[in-house]
C-alpha positions as CSV (number, residue, x, y, z in Angstrom):
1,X,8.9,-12.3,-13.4
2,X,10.6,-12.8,-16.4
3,X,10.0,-9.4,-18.7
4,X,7.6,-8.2,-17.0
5,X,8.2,-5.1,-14.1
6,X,6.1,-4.0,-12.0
7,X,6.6,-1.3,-9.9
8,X,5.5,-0.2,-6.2
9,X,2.1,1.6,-7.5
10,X,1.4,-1.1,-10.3
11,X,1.8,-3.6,-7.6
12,X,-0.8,-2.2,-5.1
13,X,-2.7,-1.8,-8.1
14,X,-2.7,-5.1,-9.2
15,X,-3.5,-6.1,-5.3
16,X,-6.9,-4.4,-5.1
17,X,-7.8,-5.5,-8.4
18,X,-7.2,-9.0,-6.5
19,X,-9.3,-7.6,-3.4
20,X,-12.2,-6.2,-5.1
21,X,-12.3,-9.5,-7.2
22,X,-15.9,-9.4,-9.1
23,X,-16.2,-5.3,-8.6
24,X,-12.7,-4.0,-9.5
25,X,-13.5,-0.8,-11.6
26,X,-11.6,2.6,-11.6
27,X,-13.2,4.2,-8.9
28,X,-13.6,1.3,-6.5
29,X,-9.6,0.1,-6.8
30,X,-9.3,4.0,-5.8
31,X,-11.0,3.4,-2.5
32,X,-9.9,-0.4,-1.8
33,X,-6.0,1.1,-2.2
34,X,-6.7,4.7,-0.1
35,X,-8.6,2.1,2.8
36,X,-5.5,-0.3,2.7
37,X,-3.1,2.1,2.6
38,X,-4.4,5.2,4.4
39,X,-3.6,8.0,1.5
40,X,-5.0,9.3,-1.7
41,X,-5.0,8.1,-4.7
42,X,-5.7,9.8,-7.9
43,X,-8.3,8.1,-10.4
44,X,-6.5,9.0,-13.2
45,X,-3.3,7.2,-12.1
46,X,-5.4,4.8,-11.2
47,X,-7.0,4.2,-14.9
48,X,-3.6,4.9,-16.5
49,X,-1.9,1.7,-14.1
50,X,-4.8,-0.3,-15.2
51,X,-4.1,0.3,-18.6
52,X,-0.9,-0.6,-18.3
53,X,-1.5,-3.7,-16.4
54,X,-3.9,-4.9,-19.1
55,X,-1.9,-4.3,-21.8
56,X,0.9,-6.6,-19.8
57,X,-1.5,-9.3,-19.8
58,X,-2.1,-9.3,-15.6
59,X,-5.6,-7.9,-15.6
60,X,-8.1,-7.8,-18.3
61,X,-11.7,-5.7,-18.2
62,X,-15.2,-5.7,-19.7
63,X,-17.8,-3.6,-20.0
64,X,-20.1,-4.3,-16.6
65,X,-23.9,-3.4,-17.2
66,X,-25.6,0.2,-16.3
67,X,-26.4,1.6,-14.0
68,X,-29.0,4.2,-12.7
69,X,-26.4,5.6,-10.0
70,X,-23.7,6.5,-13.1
71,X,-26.7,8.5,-15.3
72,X,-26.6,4.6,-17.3
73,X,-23.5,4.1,-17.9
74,X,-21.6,1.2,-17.9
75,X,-18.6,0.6,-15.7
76,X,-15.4,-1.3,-16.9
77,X,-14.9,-3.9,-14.5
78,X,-11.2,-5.3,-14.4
79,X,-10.5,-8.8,-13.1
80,X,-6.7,-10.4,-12.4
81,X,-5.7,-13.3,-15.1
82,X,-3.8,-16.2,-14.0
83,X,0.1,-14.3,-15.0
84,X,-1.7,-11.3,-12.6
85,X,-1.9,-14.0,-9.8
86,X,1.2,-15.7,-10.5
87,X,3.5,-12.0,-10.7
88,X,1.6,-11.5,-7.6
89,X,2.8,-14.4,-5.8
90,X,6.7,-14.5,-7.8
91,X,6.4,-10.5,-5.7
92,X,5.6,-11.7,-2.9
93,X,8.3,-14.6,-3.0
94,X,10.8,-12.8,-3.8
95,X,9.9,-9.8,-1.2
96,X,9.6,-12.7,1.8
97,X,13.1,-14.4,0.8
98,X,14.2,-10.3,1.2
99,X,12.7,-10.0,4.3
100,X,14.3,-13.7,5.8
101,X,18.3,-12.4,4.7
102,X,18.0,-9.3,7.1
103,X,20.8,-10.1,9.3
104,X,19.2,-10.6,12.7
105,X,21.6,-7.7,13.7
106,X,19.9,-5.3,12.1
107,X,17.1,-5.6,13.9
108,X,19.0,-5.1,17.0
C-alpha cells in the first residue's frame, strides 16, 4: 500500500462499500457496517470517510436516480475501483501474514 493509509474506520468503510456493491450510498454503508459490526455508526463520519476514500482514488460515486421515498432526490451511490479492491486485499495480506507469526505460545 504504497502512499496510501488507511485506517481501522476507513477500512470497514471501504469493506461495505465492497458489500453493498451496486447500492453503496451514505446511509446504506451506515447500516451494512452497524449489521457487520454490531455498533453505531454516525452518517456524518460515514460521508466524511467516503470523501476521503474518493479523493484517494479507492471508491468513486455518481449521482443514482430519484426517488419518491427521499421527497425526489437523488442518492450518491459509491462503488470500489480496482486500487479500492487491491488496498483491500494488500490489508488483508498483510493482516493474515500478522495473524500466521503469533507464536503458537501465545495462544497457550
Amino acid at each position: 500500500m504504497k502512499g496510501t493509509y488507511l485506517g481501522e474506520f476507513e477500512e470497514v468503510v471501504l469493506l461495505a462499500v465492497a458489500i453493498r456493491t451496486g447500492d453503496a450510498y451514505g446511509a446504506a454503508v451506515v447500516n451494512e457496517i452497524e449489521q457487520q459490526l454490531g455498533r453505531a455508526v454516525n452518517l456524518g463520519a460515514v460521508h466524511t470517510a467516503l470523501h476521503r476514500l474518493e479523493e484517494k482514488g479507492l471508491v468513486k460515486s455518481e449521482m443514482g436516480g430519484a426517488t419518491a421515498e427521499r421527497g425526489g432526490r437523488s442518492k450518491r451511490l459509491y462503488v470500489v475501483t480496482i486500487a479500492g479492491l487491491r488496498a483491500l486485499e494488500e490489508i488483508k495480506q498483510l493482516r493474515n501474514q500478522m495473524w500466521d507469526n503469533i507464536p503458537k505460545i501465545a495462544w497457550s
